[in-house]
C-alpha positions in Angstrom: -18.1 29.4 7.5 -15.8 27.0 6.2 -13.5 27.4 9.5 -16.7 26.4 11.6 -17.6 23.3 9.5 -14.0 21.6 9.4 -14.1 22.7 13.5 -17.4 20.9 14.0 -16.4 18.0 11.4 -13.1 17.5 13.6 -15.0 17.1 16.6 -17.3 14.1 14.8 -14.3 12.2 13.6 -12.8 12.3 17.3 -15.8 10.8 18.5 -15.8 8.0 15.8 -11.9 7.6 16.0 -10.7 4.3 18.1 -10.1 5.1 21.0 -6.8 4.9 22.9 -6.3 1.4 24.8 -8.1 -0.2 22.0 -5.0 -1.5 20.2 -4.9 -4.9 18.9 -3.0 -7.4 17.2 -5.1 -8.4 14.1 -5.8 -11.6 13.3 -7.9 -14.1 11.2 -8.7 -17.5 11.5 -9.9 -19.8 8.9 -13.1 -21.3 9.9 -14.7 -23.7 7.0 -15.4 -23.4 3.0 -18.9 -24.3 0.9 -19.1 -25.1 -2.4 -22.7 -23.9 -3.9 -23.8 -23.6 -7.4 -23.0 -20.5 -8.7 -21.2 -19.1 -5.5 -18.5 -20.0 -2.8 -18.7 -19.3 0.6 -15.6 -19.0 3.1 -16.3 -18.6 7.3 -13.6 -17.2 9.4 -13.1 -15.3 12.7 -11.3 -11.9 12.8 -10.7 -10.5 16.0 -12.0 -7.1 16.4 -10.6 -6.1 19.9 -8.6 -6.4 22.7 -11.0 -9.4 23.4 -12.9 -9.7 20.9 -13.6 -11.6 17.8 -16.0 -11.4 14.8 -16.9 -14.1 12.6 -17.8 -13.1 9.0 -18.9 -14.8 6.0 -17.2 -14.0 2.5 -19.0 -14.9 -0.9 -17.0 -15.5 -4.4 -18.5 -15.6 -7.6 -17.9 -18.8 -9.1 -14.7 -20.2 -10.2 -12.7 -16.6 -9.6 -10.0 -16.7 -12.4 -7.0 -14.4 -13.0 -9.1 -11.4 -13.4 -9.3 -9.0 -10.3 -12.9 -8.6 -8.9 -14.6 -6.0 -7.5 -15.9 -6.2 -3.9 -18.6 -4.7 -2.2 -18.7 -4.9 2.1 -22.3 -5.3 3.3 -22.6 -4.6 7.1 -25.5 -6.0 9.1 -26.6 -7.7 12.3 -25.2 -11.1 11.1 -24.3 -12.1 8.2 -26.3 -15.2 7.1 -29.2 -12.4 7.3 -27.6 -10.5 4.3 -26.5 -14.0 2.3 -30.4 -15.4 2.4 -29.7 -18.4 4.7 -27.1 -19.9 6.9 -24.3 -21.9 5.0 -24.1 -24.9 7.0 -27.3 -26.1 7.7 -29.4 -24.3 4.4 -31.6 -23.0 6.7 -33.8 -19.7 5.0 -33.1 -16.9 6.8 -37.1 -16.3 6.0 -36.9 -12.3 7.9 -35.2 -11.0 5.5 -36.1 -12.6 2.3 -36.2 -10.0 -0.7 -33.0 -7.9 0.9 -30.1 -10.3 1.3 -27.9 -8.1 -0.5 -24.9 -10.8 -0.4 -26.8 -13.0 -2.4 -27.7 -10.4 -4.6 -24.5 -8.8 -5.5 -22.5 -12.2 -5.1 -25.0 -13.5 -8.2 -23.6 -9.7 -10.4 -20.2 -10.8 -10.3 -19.1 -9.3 -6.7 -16.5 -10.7 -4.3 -19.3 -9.9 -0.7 -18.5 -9.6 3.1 -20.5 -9.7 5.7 -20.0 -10.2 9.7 -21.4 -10.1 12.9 -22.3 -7.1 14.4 -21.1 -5.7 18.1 -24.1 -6.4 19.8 -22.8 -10.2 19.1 -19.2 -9.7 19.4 -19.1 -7.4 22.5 -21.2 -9.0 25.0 -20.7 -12.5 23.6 -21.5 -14.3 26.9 -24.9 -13.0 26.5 -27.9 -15.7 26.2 -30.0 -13.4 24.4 -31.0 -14.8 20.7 -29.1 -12.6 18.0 -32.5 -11.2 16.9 -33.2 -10.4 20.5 -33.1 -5.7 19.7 -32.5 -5.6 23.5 -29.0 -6.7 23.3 -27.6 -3.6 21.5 -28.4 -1.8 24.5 -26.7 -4.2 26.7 -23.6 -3.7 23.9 -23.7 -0.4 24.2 -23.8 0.0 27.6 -20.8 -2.4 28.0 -18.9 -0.4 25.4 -19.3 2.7 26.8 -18.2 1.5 30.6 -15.3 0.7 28.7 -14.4 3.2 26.5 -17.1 6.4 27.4 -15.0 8.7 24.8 -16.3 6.9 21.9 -19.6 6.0 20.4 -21.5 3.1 18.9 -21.6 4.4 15.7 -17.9 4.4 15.5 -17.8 0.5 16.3 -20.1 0.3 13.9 -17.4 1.9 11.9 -14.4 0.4 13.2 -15.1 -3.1 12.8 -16.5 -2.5 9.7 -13.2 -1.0 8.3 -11.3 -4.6 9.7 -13.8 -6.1 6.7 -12.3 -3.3 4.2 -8.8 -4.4 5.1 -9.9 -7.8 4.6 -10.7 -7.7 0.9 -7.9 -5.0 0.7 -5.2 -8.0 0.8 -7.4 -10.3 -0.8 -5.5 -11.5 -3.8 -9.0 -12.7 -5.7 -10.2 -8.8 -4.7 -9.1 -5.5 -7.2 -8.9 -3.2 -4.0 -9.0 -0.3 -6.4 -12.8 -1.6 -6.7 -14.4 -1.6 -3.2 -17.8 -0.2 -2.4 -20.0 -0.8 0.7 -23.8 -1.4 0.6 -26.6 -1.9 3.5 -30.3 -1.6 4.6 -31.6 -0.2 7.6 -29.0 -0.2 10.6 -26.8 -1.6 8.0 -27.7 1.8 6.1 -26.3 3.9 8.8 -22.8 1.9 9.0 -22.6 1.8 5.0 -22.7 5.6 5.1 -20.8 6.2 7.8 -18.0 3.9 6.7 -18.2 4.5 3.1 -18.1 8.2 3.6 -15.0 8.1 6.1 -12.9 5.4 4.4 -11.2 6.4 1.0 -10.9 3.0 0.0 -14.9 2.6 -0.2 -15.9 3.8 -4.0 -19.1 3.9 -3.7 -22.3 3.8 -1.5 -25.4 2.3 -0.9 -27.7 2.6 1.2 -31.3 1.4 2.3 -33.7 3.8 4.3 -31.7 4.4 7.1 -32.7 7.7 8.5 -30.2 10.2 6.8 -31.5 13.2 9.0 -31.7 13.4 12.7 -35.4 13.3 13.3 -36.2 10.7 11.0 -34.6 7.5 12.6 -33.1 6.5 16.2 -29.9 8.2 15.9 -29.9 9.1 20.0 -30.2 5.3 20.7 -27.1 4.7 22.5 -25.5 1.7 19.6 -25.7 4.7 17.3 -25.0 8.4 18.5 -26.6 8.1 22.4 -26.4 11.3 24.3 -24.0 13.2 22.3 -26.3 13.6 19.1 -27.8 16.8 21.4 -24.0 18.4 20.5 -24.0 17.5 17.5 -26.8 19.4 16.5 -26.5 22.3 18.9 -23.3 22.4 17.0 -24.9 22.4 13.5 -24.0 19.0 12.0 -25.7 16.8 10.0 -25.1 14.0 8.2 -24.9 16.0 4.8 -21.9 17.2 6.3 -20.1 14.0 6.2 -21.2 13.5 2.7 -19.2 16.4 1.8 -16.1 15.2 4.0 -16.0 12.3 1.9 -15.8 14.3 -1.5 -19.0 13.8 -2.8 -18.4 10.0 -3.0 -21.1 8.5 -5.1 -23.9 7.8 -3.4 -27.5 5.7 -4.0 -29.6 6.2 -1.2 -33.0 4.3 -1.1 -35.9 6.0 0.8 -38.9 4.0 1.6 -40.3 4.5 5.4 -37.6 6.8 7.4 -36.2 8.2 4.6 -38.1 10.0 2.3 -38.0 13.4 -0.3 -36.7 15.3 2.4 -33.5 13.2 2.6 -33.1 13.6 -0.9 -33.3 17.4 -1.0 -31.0 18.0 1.6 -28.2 15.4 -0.4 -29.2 17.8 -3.5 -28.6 21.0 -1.5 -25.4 20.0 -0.5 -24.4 18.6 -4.4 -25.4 22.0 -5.3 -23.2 23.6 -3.3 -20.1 21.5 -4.4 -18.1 21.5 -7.8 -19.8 21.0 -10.9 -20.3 17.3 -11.1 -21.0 16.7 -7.6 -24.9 16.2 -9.1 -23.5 13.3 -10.8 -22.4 11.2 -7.8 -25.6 11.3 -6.5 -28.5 8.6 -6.9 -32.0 8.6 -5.4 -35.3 6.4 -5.6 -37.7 6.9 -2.9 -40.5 3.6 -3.3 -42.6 5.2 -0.8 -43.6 1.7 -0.1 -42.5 1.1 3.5 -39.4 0.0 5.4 -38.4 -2.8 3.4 -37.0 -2.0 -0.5 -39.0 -3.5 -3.2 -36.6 -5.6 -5.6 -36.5 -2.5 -8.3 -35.2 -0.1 -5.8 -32.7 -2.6 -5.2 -31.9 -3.2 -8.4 -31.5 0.4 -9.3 -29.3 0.8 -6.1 -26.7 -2.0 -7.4 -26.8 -0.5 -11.2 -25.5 2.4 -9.9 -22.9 0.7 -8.1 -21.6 -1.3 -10.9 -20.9 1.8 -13.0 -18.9 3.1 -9.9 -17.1 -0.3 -10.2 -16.3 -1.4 -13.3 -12.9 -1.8 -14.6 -10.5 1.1 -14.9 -13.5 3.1 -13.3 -11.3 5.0 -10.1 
């Protein structure tokens, strides 16, 4: 049994590995600085491929002093979506007031980063508006032209990780004190990511789909065609959750995920050593797609006890 499950596991990491050909010299660029009230904001560009750049946003708590502080990575479609608003014009981000889980964790005490997502970065000559769902299909179809051994979720992945090596030589950021957090598609990255990268401590993550038939995983920015060998092979994405080691994990269910997502992560804690149990959180609101700001709050609580000092 256990021979089959590393077999099958080994074949899932190949797919999300980068692919050969992608090599790249990585690079930032400084972009601009803002000073708000109880938060800083720095913009810069980090190039994410061959061709390729990403711009991210990274939020400080005010007037970081000599102490170390923790860091939490929040993938999404854009960034500004995930700090509230956009930095230089103040502009409310008003579709997705209530989850802009920069803001949020910026305000606890947390060093945040956020970026733009492929479907921006890899067809960037597109004149699609960002919000415009069409253009992850055009993203994915140019990605896959390019590179048909890989997958969308493991860009998701990938460019993701560039975000955990940027707060890994952050000198403001204790890198011993990294956890990764999103809602919806950013769900899916923040599990993937947090549950392939050792450097992520913790997880969480927003109604996402955690089984196969609850969400879009066959879209082709996610899984496309190969989630049919995946699960003639038997995987799931349990299975990844015990790769990572039981990492601790919040997982908020709402709309697509619901009690049945939380009895198959309790199946598998079962199944593992002793305290396994203990690295896994669950609220399901029941109340839609979108977390109310309890679940939230119960999601970053958890979090913060993964993160606090001398915590490993």
């Amino acid at each position: 049994m256990m021979v089959k499950f590393l077999s099958v596991l080994s074949i899932v990491l190949q797919y999300l590995a980068v692919p050969d050909g992608y090599q790249f010299v990585h690079d930032t660029e400084p972009v601009r600085k803002y000073s708000f009230e109880d938060f800083d904001i720095e913009v810069l560009l980090q190039r994410n491929g061959p061709d390729t750049w990403q711009r991210v946003i990274m939020a400080f708590p005010k007037d970081v002093g000599d102490e170390l502080c923790p860091a939490v990575v929040v993938p999404f479609y854009f960034p500004e979506a995930m700090l509230g608003f956009d930095p230089e014009t103040g502009d409310v981000e008003e579709g997705y007031r209530g989850i802009e889980m920069m803001l949020h964790l910026v305000r606890r005490g947390f060093v945040c980063i956020s970026a733009e997502s492929y479907h921006l970065t890899y067809c960037p000559e597109s004149d699609k508006d960002r919000r415009d769902f069409s253009r992850w299909e055009d993203a994915a179809d140019a990605l896959m032209d390019d590179y048909p051994q890989w997958c969308g979720i493991g860009k998701l992945v990938a460019d993701t990780e560039l975000l955990v090596d940027l707060l890994e030589a952050d000198p403001r950021v204790d890198d011993d004190r990294i956890g990764i957090a999103g809602h919806s598609l950013g769900g899916k990255t923040a599990f993937y990511t947090g549950c392939t990268d050792p450097r992520i401590k913790v997880i969480l993550a927003s109604d996402f789909g955690l089984l196969w038939e609850q969400t879009n995983w066959d879209d082709p920015w996610y899984w496309g065609a190969r989630l049919g060998d995946l699960e003639s092979a038997g995987f799931c994405n349990v299975d990844l959750w015990i790769y990572s080691g039981y990492r601790p994990f919040f997982l908020i269910a709402g709309k697509y995920d619901d009690d049945a997502s939380c009895r198959a992560l309790e199946r598998a804690a079962d199944g593992g050593p002793a305290w396994a149990s203990d690295h896994l959180g669950f609220l399901n609101h029941a109340s839609g797609h979108r977390p109310p700001e309890y679940a939230l709050e119960a999601g970053y609580e958890f979090m913060e006890k993964y993160l606090s000092p001398g915590r490993k």
